[in-house]
PLY file of the C-alpha trace (Angstrom):
ply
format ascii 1.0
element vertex 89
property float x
property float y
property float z
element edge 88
property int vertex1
property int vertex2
end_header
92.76 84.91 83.19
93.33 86.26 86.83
96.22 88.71 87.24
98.39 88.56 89.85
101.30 90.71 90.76
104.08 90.38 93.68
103.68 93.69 95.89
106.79 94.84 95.39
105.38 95.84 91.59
103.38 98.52 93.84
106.60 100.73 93.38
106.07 101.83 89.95
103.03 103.55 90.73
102.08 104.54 87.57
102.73 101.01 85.93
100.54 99.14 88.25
97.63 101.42 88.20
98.07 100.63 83.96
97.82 97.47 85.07
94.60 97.60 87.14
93.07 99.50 84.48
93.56 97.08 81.72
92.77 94.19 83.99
89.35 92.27 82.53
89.32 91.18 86.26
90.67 92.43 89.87
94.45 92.59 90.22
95.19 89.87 92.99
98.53 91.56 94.58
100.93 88.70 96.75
103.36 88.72 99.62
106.06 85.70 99.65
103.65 83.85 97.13
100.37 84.10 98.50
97.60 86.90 98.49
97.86 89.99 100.39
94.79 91.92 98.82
93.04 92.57 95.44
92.50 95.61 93.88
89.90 97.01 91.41
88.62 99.86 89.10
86.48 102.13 91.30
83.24 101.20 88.63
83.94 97.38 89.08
83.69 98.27 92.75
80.38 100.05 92.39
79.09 97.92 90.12
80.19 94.95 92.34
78.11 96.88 95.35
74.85 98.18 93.41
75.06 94.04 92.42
74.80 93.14 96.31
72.49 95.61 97.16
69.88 94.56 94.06
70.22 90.49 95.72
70.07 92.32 99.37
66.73 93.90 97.95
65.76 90.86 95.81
65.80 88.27 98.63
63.85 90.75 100.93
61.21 91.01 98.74
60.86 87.07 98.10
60.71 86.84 102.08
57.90 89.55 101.93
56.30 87.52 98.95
56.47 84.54 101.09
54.98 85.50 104.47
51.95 87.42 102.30
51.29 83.89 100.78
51.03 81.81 103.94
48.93 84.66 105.86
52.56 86.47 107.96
51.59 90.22 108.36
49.78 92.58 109.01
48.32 95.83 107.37
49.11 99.05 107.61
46.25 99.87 109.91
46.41 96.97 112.47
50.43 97.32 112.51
50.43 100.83 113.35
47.55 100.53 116.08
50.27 97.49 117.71
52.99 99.97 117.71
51.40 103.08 119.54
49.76 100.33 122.04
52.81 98.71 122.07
54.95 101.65 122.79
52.33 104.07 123.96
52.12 106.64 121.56
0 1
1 2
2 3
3 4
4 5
5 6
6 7
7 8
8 9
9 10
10 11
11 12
12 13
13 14
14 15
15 16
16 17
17 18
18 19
19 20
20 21
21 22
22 23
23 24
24 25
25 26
26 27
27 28
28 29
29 30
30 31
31 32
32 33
33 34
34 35
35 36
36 37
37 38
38 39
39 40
40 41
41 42
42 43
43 44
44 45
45 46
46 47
47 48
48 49
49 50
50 51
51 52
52 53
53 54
54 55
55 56
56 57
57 58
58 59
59 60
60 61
61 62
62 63
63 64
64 65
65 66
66 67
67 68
68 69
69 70
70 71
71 72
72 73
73 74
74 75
75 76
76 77
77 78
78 79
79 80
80 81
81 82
82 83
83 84
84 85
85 86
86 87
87 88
């Protein structure tokens, strides 16, 4: 179940960072009744961001699996001999 706590909680410092910490989920913190910001462990965070990056990574390589099968690149020889005609190097 989603926590939620109003920001003026934020005062006792030491309570709401128990509070983060036991949180199975980020802490959603509200203003007047509606969300302000969440807040989350620092390994939820970089677990949450090594998670993005992996699908960043995963859906580049299915692009690069895709334009191989229907004939879109180039090798490494023919590429590089573009680029210093290209850019006359």
């Amino acid at each position: 179940m989603p926590t939620c706590v109003p920001i003026k909680d934020m005062k006792d410092t030491a309570a709401f960072a128990r509070t983060v910490e036991q949180a199975a989920t980020p802490v959603t913190v509200t203003r007047n009744g509606y969300d302000a910001f969440v807040v989350m462990r620092s390994d939820d965070y970089e677990a949450l961001q090594e998670e993005l990056a992996r699908m960043r990574l995963m859906e580049r390589v299915a692009r690069a699996e895709h334009e191989f099968a229907t004939g879109r690149y180039a090798d490494g020889a023919s590429f590089v001999k573009d680029i210093r005609e290209r850019y006359g190097l």
